[in-house]
KOLGU-4560 file (N, C-alpha, C; in nm, 3 decimals, padded with zeros to 5 digits):
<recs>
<n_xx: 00.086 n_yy: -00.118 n_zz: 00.000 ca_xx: 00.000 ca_yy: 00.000 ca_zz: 00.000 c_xx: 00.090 c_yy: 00.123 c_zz: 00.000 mol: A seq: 1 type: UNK>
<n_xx: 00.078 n_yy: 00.165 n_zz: -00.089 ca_xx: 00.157 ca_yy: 00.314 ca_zz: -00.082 c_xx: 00.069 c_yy: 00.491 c_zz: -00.127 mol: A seq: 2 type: UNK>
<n_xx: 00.144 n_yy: 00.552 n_zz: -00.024 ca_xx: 00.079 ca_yy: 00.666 ca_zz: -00.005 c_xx: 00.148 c_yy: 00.779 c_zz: -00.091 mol: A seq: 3 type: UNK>
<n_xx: 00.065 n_yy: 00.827 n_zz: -00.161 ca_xx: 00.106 ca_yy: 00.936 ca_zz: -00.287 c_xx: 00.011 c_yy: 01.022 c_zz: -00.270 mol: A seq: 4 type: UNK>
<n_xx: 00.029 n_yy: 01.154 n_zz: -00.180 ca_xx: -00.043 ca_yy: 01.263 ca_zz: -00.187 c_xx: -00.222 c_yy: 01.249 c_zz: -00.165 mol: A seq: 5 type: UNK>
<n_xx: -00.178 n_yy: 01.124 n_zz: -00.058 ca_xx: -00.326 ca_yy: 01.126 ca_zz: 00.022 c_xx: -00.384 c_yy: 01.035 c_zz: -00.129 mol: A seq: 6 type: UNK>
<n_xx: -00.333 n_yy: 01.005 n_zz: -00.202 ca_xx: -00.393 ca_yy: 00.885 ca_zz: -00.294 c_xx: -00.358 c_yy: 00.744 c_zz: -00.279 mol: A seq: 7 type: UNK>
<n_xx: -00.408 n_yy: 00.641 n_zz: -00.250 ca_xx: -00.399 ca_yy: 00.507 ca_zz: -00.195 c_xx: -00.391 c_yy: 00.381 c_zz: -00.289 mol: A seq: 8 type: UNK>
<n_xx: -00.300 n_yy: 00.307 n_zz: -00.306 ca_xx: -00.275 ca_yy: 00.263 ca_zz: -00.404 c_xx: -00.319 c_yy: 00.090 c_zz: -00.364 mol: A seq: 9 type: UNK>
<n_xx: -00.434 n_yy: 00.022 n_zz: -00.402 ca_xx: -00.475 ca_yy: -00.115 ca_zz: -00.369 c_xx: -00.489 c_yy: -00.169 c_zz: -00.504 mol: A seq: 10 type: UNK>
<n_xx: -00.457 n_yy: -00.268 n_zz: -00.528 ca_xx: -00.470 ca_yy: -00.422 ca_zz: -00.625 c_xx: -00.531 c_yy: -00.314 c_zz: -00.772 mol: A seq: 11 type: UNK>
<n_xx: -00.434 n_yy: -00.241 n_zz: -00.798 ca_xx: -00.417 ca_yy: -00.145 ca_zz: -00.930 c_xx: -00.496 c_yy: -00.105 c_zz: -00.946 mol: A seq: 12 type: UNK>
<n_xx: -00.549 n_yy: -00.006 n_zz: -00.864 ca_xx: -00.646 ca_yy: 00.075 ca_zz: -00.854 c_xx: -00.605 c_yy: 00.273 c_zz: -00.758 mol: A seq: 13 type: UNK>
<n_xx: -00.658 n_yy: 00.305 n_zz: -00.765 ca_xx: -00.609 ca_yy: 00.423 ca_zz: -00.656 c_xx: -00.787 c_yy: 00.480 c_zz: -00.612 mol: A seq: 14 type: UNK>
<n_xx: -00.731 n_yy: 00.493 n_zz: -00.516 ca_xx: -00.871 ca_yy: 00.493 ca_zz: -00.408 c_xx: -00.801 c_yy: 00.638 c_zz: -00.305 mol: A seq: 15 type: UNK>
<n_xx: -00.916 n_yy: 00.734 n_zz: -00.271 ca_xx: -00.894 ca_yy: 00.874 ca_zz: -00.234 c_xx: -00.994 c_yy: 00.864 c_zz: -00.097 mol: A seq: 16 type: UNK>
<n_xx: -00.935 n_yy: 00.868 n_zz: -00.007 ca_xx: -00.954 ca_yy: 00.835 ca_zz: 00.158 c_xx: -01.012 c_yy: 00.973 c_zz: 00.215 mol: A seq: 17 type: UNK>
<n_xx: -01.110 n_yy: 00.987 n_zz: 00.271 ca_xx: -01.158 ca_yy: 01.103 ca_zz: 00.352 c_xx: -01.055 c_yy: 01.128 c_zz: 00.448 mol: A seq: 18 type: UNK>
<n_xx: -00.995 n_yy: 01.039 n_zz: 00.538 ca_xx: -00.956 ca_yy: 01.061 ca_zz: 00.640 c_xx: -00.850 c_yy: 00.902 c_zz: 00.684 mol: A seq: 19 type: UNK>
<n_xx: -00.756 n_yy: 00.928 n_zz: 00.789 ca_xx: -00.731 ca_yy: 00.784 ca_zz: 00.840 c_xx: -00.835 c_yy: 00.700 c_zz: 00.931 mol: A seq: 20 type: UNK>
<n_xx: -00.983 n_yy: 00.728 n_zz: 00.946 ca_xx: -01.045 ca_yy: 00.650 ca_zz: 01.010 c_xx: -01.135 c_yy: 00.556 c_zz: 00.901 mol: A seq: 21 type: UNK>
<n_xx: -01.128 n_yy: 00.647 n_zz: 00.772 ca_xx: -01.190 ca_yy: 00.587 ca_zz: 00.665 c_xx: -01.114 c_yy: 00.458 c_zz: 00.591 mol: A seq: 22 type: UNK>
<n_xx: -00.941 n_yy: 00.552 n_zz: 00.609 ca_xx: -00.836 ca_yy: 00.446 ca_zz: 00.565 c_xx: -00.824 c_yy: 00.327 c_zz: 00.630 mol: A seq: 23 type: UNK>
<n_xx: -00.848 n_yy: 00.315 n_zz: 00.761 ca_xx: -00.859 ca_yy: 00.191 ca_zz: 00.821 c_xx: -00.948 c_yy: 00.060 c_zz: 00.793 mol: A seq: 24 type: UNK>
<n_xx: -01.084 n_yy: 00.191 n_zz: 00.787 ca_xx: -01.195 ca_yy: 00.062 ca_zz: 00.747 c_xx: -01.165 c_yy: -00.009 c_zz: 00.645 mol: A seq: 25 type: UNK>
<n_xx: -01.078 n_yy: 00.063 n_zz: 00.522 ca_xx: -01.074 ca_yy: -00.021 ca_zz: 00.408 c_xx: -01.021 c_yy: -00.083 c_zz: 00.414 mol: A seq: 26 type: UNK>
<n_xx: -00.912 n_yy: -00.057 n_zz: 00.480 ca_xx: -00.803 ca_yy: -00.176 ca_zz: 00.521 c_xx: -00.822 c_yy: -00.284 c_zz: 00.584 mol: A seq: 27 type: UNK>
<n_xx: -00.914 n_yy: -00.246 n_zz: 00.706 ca_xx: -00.952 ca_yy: -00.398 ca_zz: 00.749 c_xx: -01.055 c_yy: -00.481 c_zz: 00.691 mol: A seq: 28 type: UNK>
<n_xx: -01.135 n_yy: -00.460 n_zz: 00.614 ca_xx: -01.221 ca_yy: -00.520 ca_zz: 00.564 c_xx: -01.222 c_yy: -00.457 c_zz: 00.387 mol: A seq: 29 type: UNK>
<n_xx: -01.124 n_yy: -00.486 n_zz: 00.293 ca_xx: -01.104 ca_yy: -00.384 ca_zz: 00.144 c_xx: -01.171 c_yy: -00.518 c_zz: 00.037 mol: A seq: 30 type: UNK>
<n_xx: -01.200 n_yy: -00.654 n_zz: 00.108 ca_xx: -01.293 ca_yy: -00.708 ca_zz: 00.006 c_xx: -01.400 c_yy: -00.684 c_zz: 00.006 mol: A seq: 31 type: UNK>
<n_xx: -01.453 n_yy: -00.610 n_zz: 00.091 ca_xx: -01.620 ca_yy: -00.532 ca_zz: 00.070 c_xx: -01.599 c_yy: -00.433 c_zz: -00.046 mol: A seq: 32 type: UNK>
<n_xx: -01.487 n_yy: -00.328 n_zz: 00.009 ca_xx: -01.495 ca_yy: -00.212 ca_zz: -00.085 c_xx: -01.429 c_yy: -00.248 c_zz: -00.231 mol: A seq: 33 type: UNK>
<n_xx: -01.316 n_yy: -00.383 n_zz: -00.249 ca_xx: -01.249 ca_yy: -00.383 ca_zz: -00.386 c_xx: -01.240 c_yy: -00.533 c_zz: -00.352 mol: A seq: 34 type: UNK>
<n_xx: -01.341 n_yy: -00.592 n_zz: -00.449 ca_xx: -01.392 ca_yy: -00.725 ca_zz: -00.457 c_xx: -01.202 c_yy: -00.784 c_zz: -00.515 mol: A seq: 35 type: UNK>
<n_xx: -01.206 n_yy: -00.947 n_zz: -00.513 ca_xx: -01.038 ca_yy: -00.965 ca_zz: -00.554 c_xx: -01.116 c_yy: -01.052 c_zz: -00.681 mol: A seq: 36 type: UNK>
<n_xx: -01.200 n_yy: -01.096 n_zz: -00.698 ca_xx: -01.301 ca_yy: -01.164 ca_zz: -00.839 c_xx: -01.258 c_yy: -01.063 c_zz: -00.950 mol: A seq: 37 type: UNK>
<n_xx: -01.238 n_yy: -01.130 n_zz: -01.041 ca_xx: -01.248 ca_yy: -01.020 ca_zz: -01.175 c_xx: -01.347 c_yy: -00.959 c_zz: -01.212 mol: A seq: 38 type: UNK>
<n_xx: -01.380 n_yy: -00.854 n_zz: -01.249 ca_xx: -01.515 ca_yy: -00.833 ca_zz: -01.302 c_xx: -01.543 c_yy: -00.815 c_zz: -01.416 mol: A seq: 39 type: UNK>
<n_xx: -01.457 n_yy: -00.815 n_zz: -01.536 ca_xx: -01.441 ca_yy: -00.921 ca_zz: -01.688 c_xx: -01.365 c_yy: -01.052 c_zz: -01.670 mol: A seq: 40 type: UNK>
<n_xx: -01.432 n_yy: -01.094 n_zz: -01.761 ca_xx: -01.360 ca_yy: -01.267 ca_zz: -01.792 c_xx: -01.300 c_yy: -01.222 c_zz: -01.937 mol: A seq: 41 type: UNK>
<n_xx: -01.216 n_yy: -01.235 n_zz: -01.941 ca_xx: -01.100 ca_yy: -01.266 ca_zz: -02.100 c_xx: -01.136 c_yy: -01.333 c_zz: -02.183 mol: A seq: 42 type: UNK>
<n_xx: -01.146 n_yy: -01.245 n_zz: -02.272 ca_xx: -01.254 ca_yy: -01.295 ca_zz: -02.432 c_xx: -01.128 c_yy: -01.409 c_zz: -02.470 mol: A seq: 43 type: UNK>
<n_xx: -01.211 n_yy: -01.546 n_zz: -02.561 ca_xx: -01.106 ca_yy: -01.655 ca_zz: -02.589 c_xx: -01.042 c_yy: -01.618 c_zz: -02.642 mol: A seq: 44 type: UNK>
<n_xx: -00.893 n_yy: -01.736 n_zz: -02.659 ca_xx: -00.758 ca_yy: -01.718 ca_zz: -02.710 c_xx: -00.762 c_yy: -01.671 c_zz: -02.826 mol: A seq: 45 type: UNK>
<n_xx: -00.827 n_yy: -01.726 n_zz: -02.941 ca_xx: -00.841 ca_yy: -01.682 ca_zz: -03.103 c_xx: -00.909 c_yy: -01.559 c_zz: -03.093 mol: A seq: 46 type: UNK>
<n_xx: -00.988 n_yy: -01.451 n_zz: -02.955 ca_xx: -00.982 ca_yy: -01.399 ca_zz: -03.039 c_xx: -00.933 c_yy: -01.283 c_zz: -02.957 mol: A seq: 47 type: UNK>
<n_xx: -00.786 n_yy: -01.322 n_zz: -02.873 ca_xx: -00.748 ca_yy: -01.171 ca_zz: -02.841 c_xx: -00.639 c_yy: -01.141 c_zz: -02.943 mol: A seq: 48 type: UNK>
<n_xx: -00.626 n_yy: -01.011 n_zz: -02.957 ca_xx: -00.490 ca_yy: -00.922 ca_zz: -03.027 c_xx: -00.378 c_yy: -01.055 c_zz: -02.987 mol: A seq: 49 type: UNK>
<n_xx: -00.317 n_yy: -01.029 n_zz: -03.109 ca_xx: -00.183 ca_yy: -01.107 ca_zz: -03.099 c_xx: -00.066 c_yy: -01.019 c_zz: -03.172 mol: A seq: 50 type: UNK>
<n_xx: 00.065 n_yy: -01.033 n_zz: -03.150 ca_xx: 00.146 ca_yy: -00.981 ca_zz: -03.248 c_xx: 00.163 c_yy: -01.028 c_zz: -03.368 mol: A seq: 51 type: UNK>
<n_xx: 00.175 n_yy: -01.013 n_zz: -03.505 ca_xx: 00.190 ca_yy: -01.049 ca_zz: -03.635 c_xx: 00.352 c_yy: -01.005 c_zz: -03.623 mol: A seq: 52 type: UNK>
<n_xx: 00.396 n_yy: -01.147 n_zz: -03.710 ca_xx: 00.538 ca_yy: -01.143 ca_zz: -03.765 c_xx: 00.545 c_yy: -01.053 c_zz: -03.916 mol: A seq: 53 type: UNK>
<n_xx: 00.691 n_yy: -00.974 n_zz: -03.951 ca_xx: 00.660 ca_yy: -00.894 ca_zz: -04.062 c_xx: 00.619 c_yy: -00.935 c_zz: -04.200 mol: A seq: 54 type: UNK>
<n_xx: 00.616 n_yy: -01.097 n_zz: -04.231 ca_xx: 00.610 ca_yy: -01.239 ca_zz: -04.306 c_xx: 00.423 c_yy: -01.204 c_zz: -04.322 mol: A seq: 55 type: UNK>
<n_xx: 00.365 n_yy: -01.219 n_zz: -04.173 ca_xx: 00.264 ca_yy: -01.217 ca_zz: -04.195 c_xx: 00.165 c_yy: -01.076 c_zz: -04.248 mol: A seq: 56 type: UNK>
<n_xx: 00.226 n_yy: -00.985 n_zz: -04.159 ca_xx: 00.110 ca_yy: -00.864 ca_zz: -04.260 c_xx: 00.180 c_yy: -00.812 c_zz: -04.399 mol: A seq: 57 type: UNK>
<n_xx: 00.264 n_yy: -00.903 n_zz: -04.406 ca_xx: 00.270 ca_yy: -00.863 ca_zz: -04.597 c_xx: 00.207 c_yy: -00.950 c_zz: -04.662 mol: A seq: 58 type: UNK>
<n_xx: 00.187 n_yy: -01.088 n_zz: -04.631 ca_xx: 00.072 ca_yy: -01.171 ca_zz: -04.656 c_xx: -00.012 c_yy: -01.120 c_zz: -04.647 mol: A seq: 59 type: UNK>
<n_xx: -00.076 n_yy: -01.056 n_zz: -04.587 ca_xx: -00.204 ca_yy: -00.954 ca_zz: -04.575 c_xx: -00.225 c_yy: -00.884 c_zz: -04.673 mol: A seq: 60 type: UNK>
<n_xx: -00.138 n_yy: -00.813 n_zz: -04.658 ca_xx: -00.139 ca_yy: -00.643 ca_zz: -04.755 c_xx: -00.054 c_yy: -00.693 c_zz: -04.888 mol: A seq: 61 type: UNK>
<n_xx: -00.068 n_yy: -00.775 n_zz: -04.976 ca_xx: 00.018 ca_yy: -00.789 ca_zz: -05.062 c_xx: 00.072 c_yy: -00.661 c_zz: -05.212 mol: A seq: 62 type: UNK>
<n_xx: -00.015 n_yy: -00.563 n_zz: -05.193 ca_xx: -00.034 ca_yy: -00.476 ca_zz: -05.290 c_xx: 00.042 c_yy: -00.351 c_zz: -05.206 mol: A seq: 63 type: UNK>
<n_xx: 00.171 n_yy: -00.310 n_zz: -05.253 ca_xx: 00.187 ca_yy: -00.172 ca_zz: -05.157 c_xx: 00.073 c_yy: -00.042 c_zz: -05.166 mol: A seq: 64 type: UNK>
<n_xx: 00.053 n_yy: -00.056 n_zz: -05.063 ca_xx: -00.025 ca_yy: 00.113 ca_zz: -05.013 c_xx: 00.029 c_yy: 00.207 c_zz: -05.141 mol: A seq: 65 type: UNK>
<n_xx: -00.095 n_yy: 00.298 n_zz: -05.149 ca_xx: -00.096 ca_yy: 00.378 ca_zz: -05.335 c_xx: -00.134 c_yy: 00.445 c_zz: -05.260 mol: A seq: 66 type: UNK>
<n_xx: -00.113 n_yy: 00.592 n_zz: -05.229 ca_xx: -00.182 ca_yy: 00.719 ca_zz: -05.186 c_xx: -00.207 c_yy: 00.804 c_zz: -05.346 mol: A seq: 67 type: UNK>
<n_xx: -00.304 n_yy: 00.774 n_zz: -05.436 ca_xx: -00.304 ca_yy: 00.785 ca_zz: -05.518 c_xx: -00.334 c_yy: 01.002 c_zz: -05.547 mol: A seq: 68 type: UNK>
<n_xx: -00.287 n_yy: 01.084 n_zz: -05.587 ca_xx: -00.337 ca_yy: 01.230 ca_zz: -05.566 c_xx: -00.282 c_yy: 01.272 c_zz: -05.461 mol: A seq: 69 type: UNK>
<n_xx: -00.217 n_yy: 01.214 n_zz: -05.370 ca_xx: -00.210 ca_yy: 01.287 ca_zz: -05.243 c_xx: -00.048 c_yy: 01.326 c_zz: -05.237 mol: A seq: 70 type: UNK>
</recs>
């Protein structure tokens, strides 16, 4: 937990405290206030972003880019 200008830093989040009696409560009990469950599930493997090798987006794009007028 680290303190940056009265800004509170929990499970990658930043959380802004009224007071140290407020800071406590969260502290002792911070799975009420910042559940540890995800609250998205991760869209499947095929279809997150991946990196392309330079092999592959010229397979893609096989025609060079024409800025035709410009």
């Amino acid at each position: 937990l680290l303190n940056i200008n009265k800004f509170f830093f929990c499970i990658g989040r930043y959380y802004r405290m009224a007071g140290p009696k407020e800071l406590q409560q969260f502290l002792d009990d911070s799975e009420h206030f910042a559940p540890s469950e995800p609250r998205k599930i991760l869209p499947a493997p095929n279809c997150r972003p991946h990196r392309r090798t330079e092999a592959e987006t010229k397979a893609m794009f096989p025609k060079p880019i024409e800025f035709a007028s410009y």
